[in-house]
N, C-alpha and C positions, 0 to 999 in steps of 0.2 A: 504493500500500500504506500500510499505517498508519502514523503517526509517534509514535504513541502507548504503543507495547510494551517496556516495559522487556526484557522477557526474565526466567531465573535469574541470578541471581548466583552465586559460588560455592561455597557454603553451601550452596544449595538444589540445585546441582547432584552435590555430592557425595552427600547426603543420598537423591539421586534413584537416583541410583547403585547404592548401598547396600541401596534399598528395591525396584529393579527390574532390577538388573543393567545389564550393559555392552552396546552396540551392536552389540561387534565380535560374528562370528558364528564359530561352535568350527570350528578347521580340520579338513577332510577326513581322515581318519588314511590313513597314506602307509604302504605297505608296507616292512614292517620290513629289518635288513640278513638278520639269521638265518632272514626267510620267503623273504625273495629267493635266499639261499644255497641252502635246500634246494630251492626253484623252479627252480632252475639243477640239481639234480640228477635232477630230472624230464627233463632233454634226453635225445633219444632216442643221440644218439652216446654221452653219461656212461653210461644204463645199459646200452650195447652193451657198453662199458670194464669198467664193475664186473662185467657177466657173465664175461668173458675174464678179472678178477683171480680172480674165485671158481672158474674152473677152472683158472687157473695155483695158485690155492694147493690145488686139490687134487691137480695134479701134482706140488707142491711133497714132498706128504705121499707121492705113491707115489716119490716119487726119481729123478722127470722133469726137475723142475727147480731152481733156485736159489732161495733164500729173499728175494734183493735183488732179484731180477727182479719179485714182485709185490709190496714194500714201496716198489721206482721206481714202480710204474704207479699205486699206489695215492696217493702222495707227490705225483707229476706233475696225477694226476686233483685231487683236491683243491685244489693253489693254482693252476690252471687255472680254475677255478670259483669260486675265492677272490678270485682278483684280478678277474674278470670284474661279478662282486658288487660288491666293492668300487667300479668304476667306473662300475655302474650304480646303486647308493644315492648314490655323490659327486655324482652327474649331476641324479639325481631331486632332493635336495637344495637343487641351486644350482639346478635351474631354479622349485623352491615359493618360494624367496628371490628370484625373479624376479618370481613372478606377487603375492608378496604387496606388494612396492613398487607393481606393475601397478595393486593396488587401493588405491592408496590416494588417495579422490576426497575433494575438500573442497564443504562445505555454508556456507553463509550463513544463519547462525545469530545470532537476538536473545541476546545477554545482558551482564548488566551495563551495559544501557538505551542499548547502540551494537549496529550490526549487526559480525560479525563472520566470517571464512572461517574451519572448524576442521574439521578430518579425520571421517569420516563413524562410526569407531571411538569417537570423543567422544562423539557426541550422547545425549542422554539424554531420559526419561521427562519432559515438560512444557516440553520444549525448542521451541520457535517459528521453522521453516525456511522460508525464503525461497525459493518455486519457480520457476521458470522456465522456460521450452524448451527443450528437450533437456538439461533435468536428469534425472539420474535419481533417484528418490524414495528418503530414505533412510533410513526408518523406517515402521510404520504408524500412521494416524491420521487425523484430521479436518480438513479444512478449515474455517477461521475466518474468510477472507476470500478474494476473488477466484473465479477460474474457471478450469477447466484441461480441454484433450483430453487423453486419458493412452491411452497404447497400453501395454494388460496380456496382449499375447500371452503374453509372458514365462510367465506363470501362469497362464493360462486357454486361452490355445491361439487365441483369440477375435480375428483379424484388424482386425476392426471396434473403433473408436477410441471411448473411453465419455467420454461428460461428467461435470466433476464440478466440485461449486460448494461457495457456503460456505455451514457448517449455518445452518439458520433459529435464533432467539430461544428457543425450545420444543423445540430437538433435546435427547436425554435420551442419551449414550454408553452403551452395553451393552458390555464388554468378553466377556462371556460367550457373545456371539451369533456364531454360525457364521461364517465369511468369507462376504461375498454382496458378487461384483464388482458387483454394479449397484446396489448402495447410492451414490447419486449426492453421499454426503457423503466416505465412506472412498475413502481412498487407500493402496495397498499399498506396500512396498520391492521395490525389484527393478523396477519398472514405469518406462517413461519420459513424460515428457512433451512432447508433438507441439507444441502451443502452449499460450498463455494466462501467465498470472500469477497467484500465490494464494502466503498462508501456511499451513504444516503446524503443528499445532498434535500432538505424538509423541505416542501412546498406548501404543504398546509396540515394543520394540528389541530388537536380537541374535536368537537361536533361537527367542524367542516371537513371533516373526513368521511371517506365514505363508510367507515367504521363507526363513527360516531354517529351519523344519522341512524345508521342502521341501526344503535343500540337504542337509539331515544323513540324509536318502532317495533321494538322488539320487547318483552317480558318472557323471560324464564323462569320454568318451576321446578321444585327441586321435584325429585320423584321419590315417594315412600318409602324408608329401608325394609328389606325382609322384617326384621325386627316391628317395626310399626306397624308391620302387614298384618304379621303375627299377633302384635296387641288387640290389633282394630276387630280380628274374627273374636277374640279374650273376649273383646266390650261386646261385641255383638250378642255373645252368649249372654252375658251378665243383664245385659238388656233384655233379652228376651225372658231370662228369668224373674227380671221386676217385671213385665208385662204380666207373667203368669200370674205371677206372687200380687200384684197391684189389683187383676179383676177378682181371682180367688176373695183378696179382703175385702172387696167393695161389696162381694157378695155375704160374704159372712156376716159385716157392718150390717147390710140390709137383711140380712135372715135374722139379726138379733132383732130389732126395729119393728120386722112384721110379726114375726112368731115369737121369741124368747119372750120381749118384752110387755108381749100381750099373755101371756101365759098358755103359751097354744089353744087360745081360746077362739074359734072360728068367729064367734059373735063380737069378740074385742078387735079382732083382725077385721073386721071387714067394715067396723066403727072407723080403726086409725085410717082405713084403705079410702072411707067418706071422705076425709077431710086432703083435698088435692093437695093443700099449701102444703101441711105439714110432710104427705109424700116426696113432694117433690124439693121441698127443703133436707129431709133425710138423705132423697137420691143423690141433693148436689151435694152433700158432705161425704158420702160412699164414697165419688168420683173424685171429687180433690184429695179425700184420703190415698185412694188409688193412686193418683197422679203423685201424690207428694211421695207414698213408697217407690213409685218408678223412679223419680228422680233422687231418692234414696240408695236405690238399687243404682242405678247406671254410674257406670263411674266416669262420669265425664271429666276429670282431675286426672284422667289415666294420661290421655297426649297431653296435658300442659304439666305434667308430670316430668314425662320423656323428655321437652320442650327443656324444662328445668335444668332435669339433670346434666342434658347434653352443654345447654351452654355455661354451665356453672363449670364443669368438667374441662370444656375449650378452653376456656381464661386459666382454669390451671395445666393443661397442658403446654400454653404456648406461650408460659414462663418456663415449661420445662422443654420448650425448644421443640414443641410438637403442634403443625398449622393444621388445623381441619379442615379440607377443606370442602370434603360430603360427607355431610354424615354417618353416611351407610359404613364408612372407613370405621369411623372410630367403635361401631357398634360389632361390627364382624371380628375387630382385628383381635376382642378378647375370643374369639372361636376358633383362630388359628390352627392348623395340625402340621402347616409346613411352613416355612419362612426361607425362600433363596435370596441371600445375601450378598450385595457387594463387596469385596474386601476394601477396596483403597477408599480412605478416608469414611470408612462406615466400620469398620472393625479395625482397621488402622487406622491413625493419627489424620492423613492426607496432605499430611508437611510432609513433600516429598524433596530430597535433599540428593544433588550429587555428590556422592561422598570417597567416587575412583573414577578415572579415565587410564585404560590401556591402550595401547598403542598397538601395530601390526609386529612388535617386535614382542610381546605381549610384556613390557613395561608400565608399570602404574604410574600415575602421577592423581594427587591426594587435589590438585588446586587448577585451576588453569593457568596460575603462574609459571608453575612448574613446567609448562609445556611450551618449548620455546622455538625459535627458527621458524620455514614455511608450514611445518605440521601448526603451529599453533592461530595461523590466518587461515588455514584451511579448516579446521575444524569451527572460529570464528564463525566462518561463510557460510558451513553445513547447517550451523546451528541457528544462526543470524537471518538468513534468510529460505529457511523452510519453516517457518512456524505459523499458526495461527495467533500465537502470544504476541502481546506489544507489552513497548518500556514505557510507562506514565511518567508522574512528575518523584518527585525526591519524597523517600518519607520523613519525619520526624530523627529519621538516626542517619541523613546523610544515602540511603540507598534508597534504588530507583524502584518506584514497584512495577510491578509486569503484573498484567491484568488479559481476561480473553483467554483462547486456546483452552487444553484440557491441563489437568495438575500436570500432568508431563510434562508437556512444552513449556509451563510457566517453570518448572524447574530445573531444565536442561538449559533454557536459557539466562534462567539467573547464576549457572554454574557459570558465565560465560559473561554476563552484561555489566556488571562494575567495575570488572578488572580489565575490561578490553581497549587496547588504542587502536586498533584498526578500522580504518577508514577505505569503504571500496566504492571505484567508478564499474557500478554492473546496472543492470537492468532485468527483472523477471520477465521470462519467456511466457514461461505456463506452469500451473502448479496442478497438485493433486491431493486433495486433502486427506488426513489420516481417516482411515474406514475398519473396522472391525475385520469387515472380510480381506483386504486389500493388506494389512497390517505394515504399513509404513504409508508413510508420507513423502510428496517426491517435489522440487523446483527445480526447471529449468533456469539458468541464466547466462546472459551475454555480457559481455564490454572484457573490463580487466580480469575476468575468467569465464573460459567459454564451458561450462558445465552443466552437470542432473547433478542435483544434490538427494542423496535420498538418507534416510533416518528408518528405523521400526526393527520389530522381532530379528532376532539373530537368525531363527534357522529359515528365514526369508533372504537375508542381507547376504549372511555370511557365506552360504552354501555354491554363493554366486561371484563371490571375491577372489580373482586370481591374483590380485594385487594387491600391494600397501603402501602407504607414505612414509618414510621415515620419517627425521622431524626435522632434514632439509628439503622436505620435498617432493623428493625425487622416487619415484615408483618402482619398487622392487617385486620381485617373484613371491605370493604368499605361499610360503611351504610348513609354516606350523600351524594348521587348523585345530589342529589334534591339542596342542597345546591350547590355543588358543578357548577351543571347546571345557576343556578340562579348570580354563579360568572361569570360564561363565557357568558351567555347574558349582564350583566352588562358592562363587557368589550367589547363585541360586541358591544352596544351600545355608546360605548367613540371612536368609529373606531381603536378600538382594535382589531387586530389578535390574533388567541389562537391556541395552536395545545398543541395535548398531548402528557406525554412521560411515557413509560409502559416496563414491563419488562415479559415475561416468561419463565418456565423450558422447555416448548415444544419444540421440533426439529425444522428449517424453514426450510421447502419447497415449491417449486416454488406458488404450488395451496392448499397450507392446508390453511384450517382456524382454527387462535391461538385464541382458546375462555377463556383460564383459566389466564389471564391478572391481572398483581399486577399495580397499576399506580406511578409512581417516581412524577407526578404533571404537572402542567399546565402552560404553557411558553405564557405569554401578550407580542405580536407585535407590536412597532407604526412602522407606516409608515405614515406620515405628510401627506397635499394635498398641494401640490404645491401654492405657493404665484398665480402663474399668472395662473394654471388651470380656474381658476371660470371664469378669464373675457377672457382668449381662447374658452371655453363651450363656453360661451354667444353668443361668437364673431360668431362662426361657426352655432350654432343655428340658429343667425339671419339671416347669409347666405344661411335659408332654408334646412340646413341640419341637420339629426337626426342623434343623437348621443345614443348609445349603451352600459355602460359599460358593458363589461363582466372581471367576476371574477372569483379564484376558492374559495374567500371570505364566512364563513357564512352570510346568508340573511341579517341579521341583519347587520353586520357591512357593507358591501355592501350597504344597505340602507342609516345608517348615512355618507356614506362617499358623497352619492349620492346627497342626502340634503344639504352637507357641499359644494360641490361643483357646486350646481346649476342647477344639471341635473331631477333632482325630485323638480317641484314644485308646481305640480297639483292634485288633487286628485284621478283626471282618469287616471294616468300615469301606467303603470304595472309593476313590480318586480316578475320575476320570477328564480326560481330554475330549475338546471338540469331535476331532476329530475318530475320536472310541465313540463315543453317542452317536455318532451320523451311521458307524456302521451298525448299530441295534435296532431289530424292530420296536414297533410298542410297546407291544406283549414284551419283550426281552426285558425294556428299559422300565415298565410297571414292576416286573419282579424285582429289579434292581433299588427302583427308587427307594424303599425301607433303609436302606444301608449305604445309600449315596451320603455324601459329606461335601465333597470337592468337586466344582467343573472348573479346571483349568483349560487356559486361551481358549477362553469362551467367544461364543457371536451369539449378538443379538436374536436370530432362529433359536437357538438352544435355550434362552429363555423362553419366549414361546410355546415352542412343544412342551419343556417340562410343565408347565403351566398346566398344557392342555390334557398330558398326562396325569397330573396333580388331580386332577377336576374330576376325572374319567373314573379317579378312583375315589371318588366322592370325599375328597381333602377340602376343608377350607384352605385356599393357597396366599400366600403374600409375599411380592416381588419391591426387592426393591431397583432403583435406576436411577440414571441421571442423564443418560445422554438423549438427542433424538431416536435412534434407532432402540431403544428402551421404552419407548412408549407405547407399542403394539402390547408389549408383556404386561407393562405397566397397567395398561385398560383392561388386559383379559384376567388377571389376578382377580380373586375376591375382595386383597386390599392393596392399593398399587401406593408404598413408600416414594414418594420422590425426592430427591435430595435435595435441599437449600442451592447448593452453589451450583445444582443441574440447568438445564436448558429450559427455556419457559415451556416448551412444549413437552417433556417428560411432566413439569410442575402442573401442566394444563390435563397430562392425560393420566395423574394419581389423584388418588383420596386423599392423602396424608401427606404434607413435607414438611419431611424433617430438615428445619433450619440450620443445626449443626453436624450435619450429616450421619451422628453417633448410633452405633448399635443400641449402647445403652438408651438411647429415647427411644428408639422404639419396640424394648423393652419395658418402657413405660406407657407405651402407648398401647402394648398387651393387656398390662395393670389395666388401666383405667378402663380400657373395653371392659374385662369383667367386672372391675366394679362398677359403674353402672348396670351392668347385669343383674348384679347384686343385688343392688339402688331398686330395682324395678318391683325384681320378686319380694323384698321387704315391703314397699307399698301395697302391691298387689296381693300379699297376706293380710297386713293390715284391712286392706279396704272390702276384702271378700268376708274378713270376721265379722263387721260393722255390717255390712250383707246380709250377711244369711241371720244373725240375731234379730237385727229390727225388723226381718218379714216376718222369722216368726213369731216377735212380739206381736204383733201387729195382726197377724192370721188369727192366733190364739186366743188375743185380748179378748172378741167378743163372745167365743164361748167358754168362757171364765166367770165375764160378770165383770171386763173390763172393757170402757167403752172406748177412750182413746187415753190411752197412757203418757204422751205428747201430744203436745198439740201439734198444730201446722205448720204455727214459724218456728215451734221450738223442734220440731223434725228437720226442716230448711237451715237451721242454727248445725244441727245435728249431719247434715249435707256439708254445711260450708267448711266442718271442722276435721270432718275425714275425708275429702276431697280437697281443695285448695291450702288447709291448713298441713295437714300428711305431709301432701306432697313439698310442702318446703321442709318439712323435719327431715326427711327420710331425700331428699335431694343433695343436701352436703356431704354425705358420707364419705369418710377415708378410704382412701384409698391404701388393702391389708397386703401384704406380702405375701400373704398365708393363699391367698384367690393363688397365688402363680402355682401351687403347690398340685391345686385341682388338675384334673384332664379336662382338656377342650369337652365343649358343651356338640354332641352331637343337632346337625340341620334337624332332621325328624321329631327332638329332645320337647318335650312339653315345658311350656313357660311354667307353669303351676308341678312342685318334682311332688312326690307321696310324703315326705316331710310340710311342706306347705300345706296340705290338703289333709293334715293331722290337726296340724295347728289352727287353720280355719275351723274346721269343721266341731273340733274339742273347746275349743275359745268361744268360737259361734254361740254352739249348743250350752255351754257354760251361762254366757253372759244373757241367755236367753230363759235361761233356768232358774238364774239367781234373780233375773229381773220381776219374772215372776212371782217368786217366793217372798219378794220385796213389796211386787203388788198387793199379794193374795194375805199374809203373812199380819196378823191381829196385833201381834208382838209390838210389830217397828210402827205399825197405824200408830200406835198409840203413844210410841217415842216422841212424833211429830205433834206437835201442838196444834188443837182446831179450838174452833171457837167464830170466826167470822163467820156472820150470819148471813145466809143464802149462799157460802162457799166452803162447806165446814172442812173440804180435802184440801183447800187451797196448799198449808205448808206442807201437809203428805206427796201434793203433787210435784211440788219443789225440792224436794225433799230426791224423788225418784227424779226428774228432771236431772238434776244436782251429780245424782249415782251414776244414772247413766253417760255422762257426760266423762264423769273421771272413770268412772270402770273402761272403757274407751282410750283413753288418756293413758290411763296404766297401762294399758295395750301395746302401746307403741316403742316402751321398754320391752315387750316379748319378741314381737317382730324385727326389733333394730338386729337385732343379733342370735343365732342359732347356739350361741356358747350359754352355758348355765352362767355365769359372770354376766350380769344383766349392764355391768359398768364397764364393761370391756372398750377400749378407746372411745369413749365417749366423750368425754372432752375435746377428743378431735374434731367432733362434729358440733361447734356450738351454736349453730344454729336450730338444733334438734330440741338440745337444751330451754335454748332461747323459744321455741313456739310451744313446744309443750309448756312450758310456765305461762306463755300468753296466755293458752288454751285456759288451765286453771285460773288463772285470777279474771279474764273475762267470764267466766262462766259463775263465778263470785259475785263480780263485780252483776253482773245480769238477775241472781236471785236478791238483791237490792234492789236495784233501779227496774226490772221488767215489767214490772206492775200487771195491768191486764192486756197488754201485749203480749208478753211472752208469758203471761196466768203465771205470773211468781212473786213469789213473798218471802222477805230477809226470815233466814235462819239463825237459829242459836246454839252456841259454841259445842255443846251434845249436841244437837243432831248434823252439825257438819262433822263431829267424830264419827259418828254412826255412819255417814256417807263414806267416810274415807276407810272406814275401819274394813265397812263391806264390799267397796271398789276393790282396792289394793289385793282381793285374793284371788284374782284375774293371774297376778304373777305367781304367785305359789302351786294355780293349776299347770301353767305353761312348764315352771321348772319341774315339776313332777313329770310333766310329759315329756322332757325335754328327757330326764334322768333315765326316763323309762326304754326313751330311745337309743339312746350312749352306751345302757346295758345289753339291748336285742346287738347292738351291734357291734358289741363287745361279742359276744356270746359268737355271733354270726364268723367275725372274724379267728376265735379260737378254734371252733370247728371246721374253720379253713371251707367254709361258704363263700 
């Protein structure tokens, strides 16, 4: 590329600014809180409710009923829908605060006569970008130098990869002229680039792009994860069962009404049956009763649950350096059974350092100091002008930094760029960029040396070297391969990288092959293994999942890295080469997969297929990637890792990037999958216990001799607290160590496991029994104080009001945690803390102030003992059941069940 571009200064790019506006592109407008509020009044259960208040208040008027009875329903209904708004704008919010960090990609931009990285929201009108492979293009505009494949599906739909070069001497820019993708001079925003090298020279940015329009006409939805899919049939059931449960009571209500109440007396029954008002005033109390257990029953706190937990979980992932960026990612990645991994810079360090240069003589030299005479401007040259890498401006310590290219090239040239004085009159012919399959990189060039400069895999380079340079020069016969070979296993062996650097007189063309190769010598990689790799492998292993690396590594170094980091430590484990896989079938390579470890000098196909193998064998799979040719794998995975310092386009075609490339994030990104997992099925016990009791209070009550044991709002209160209030306790939860310990959760595996479905249903029937006993029960009647005249149950009723609320409440310590230690990291979770103490003192606070809204009257200091004494043993049934299970499964375990 040219060395000759200033770029803008900053004068000229404010001024640019000014005269053509800004890059960034106008955000999507996000549905307001006041449309989403009234959009929550469009639910079918809300406008069942407000029908049942507008015939309560016309009851009200004929002097059927209470005037608090439809100022509760009406009170209830609204912060029901208020708070649910609420947490679903808080939601929508943090996660646009997500995706807009998500975008924010830097450009390699002339100005101020150095190249520089600067946010793609920067760039401006006559700004000069530096393109490369799997960039993606960040403005529209012309190419001025170079050549590029640009794949514009994105915008054109058009599969097929278009060529595009630099304008000719006599190109004339038309801003005026239609978008036309096969102008082989324009380049759009939003498009990537597949290969090549070229400078963008911006003609227009922001919304006058055709990317920009396009997006201020366009709205995207995200699509359901499995997981959600899986809840939504959960709720569907749960619904269907308050429908049952809802017309069941409405009937029982009205059997009490017609028959109980009249003493099965035909002649009294058909007196109450005379009087229409009082029928039809009974029927509407049936139907709201119905209606309030449906909306009892349904747990519509289920997705603003999920909603919760995910984005409370994002915010702490992407402090631990983990970007979400669909959700479906973060939900699957705790169901893992395979994970193929990058090595460099994701289980290694990615500080790749050259730390040896051999010569044809096979001489080390530790520096490029050390390498002196014409070997040392030849290798210069090799290095200097075949790369994708460029030298930015000076850092903070005096060195240049080198930006662009892969970690390779940025480190083979910094072995090379501060210590060099050589200065060359050449000119680039043609190049070829590094390719997976291709495995080297090749430039031609003219003037003061007429040469192919080529770089990549030794047994590509070397195999081809009849010659060498000594370090005047001068090209001699290479007759120690043998040696030479014997050096590069050596250093394979230290987890050394090697690649070769070679020179020929031959022309480059696209498809020749350069056989008559002189070699300049052999360049040693380190690339460290990360401090915490070894005990992330472990960690994730022991959570039953198989780890993969894949490499473009020779075998050998591949191996020792593999050993060094814990992933190889049996005998039977398998280490294969590209080129081993290609010759296996399916079938062969499925038998294999259990006991693969290693794919060394891999290609981008070989991700792929394993993938597709993975899958075949009904693996949850997860690939990670950085480059372009990485994103095929990267989309067909269950969860595609992408790497921070990758290509926008691997970033575009994963769930997940991880920011700092580290294995260990996304070993945390395993964690957190399951615990939200966790997170779910704790609510979802909690919320089915509060289920199935109040239906069968509710069913029961009337043939007991109880007519409504809650009222309506205080049922709605009883909604709002194990719905919307749950789901914020049981949404903070820590994330345990102990989760990695479990086996993946099989696809077919039932949300609700037989543990859950003990504890429901023992809890359920419990709190349903006791409530009972509490109703029915002469004892505790007469605990409660009466005496108001024309309401003599009033403080009995507050009383059970009161109970039920905290028996409930105490609940939520059963569910938090399947460990008998009901206080097991609790603290970690203080917002659990934090609502359940709300829950309590509001519900205090309410038999004070409820009055005949919520039918409650202040209690005294015995009978809130009495309430707490008989709530609290909610927990002593759970640890009993809990005790009773630890033993079956004790037992189970010693008889080797």
């Amino acid at each position: 590329m040219k060395n000759d571009i200033k770029g803008l200064d900053e004068q000229a790019v404010e001024e640019s600014r000014k005269q053509y506006g800004s890059n960034k592109l106008t955000e999507q407008e996000v549905e307001g809180f006041w449309d989403k509020l009234k959009e929550n009044f469009e639910d079918p259960i809300i406008k069942i409710l407000i029908l049942a208040l507008v015939m309560n208040v016309i009851f009200f008027f004929l002097g059927k009923t209470e005037w608090y009875e439809s100022l509760g329903i009406a009170f209830a209904v609204f912060i029901a829908t208020f708070v649910a708004t609420w947490s679903e704008h808080s939601n929508e919010v943090s996660f646009q605060k997500l995706q807009e960090d998500a975008s924010k990609i830097k450009c390699k931009v002339y100005r101020n006569s150095k190249i520089d990285e600067i946010l793609i929201d920067d760039i401006v009108v006559g700004d000069f970008v530096l393109l490369q492979s799997g960039d993606k293009i960040p403005a529209d505009g012309i190419l001025i130098e170079g050549t590029l494949q640009v794949d514009q599906s994105v915008l054109n739909g058009e599969s097929k990869e278009a060529e595009k070069k630099a304008i000719p001497k006599d190109y004339k820019y038309n801003n005026e002229e239609s978008v036309d993708f096969l102008d082989a001079y324009k380049v759009f925003r939003g498009t990537v680039i597949s290969s090549g090298e070229a400078i963008l020279q911006v003609k227009t940015v922001g919304d006058n792009t055709f990317y920009g329009k396009l997006a201020q006409e366009l709205q995207t939805e995200e699509r359901d994860s499995p997981l959600k899919v899986k809840l939504g049939h959960l709720a569907d059931g749960i619904s269907k069962f308050g429908y049952i449960g809802g017309s069941l009571i409405a009937l029982s209500f009205m059997f009490k009404k017609i028959v109980i109440d009249n003493g099965y007396n035909i002649g009294s029954i058909l007196s109450y049956a005379s009087d229409w008002t009082n029928v039809v005033n009974d029927l509407v109390t049936a139907v709201i009763l119905a209606i309030i257990i449906i909306v009892v029953a349904v747990p519509e706190g289920l997705p603003m649950m999920i909603a919760m937990v995910l984005s409370l979980n994002m915010k702490k992932l992407l402090d631990d350096n983990i970007l979400v960026r669909k959700l479906i990612g973060i939900e699957t990645s705790g169901s893992l059974n395979i994970l193929f991994s990058d090595k460099t810079g994701t289980i290694t360090k990615g500080q790749l350092e050259v730390v040896t240069f051999v010569d044809g003589e096979n001489k080390s030299y530790s520096t490029f100091n050390e390498i002196t005479g014409e070997l040392n401007k030849l290798l210069d040259l090799s290095i200097t002008q075949n790369t994708n890498a460029v030298v930015a401006e000076c850092d903070e310590t005096g060195w240049y930094q080198i930006i662009g290219g892969n970690a390779t090239e940025r480190a083979v040239l910094g072995f090379i760029n501060n210590f060099s004085k050589n200065k060359f009159n050449i000119e680039k012919v043609y190049s070829i960029p590094f390719s997976s399959e291709k495995k080297f990189s090749a430039t031609q060039v003219k003037g003061e040396y007429n040469l192919t400069l080529l770089k990549g895999a030794p047994e590509k380079i070397l195999e081809k070297c009849n010659y060498y340079y000594d370090k005047n020069g001068n090209r001699k016969k290479l007759i120690n391969k043998n040696t030479l070979e014997d050096t590069i296993d050596n250093l394979a062996s230290r987890s050394i990288r090697v690649i070769a650097v070679a020179t020929t007189h031959e022309n480059l063309e696209e498809d020749k092959n350069l056989e008559d190769l002189t070699l300049v010598g052999i360049m040693g990689i380190r690339d460290d293994l990360r401090e915490e790799s070894k005990e992330a492998i472990k960690e994730v292993q022991e959570a039953g999942i198989q780890v993969v690396m894949i490499t473009g590594d020779r075998k050998e170094t591949a191996v020792a890295i593999a050993k060094e980091s814990g992933l190889l430590r049996y005998e039977d484990e398998i280490v294969l080469t590209s080129s081993e896989i290609q010759k296996l079938s399916d079938e062969d390579l499925k038998k294999m997969l259990p006991k693969i470890r290693v794919i060394a000098r891999a290609l981008p196909t070989d991700k792929s297929r394993l993938v597709k193998i993975a899958q075949e064998l009904d693996l949850v799979v997860g690939m990670t990637g950085d480059g372009v040719n990485d994103s095929p794998a990267l989309k067909k995975a269950d969860v595609g890792f992408a790497m921070g310092s990758g290509t926008e386009v691997a970033k575009e075609a994963g769930d997940i990037v991880v920011l700092d490339d580290n294995f260990f994030s996304i070993s945390k990104a395993v964690l957190y999958g399951r615990t939200i997992y966790h997170s779910i099925r704790k609510f979802i016990t909690y919320q089915l216990t509060v289920n199935v009791a109040a239906i069968l209070i509710a069913f029961l009550g009337p043939f007991i001799g109880i007519n409504l044991p809650l009222s309506m709002t205080q049922m709605l209160w009883v909604n709002l607290v194990m719905d919307t209030l749950a789901a914020l306790a049981f949404g903070g939860e820590v994330a345990l160590r102990k989760y990695m310990q479990e086996v993946p959760k099989k696809r077919t595996e039932s949300i609700i496991s037989k543990d859950m479905w003990s504890s429901i249903l023992i809890n359920g029937v419990f709190i349903a029994g006791i409530s009972v006993f509490f109703l029915k029960s002469f004892y505790i009647r007469e605990v409660f104080r009466t005496g108001l005249e024309g309401n003599e149950d009033i403080y009995f009723l507050t009383g059970f009001f009161a109970f039920f609320i905290f028996l409930n409440a105490f609940n939520t310590f059963n569910a938090r945690t399947n460990e008998l230690n009901l206080f097991d990291h609790i603290l970690e979770n203080k917002g659990f803390l934090k609502v359940v103490g709300i829950i309590f003192a509001v519900q205090v606070v309410f038999t004070y102030i409820g009055g005949e809204v919520l039918r409650t009257a202040g209690l005294t200091l015995s009978e809130w003992l009495y309430v707490i004494s008989l709530s609290i043993l909610i927990i002593p049934v759970d640890l009993i059941r809990k005790f009773i299970r630890d033993f079956v499964l004790k037992e189970k375990v010693e008889d080797g069940l």
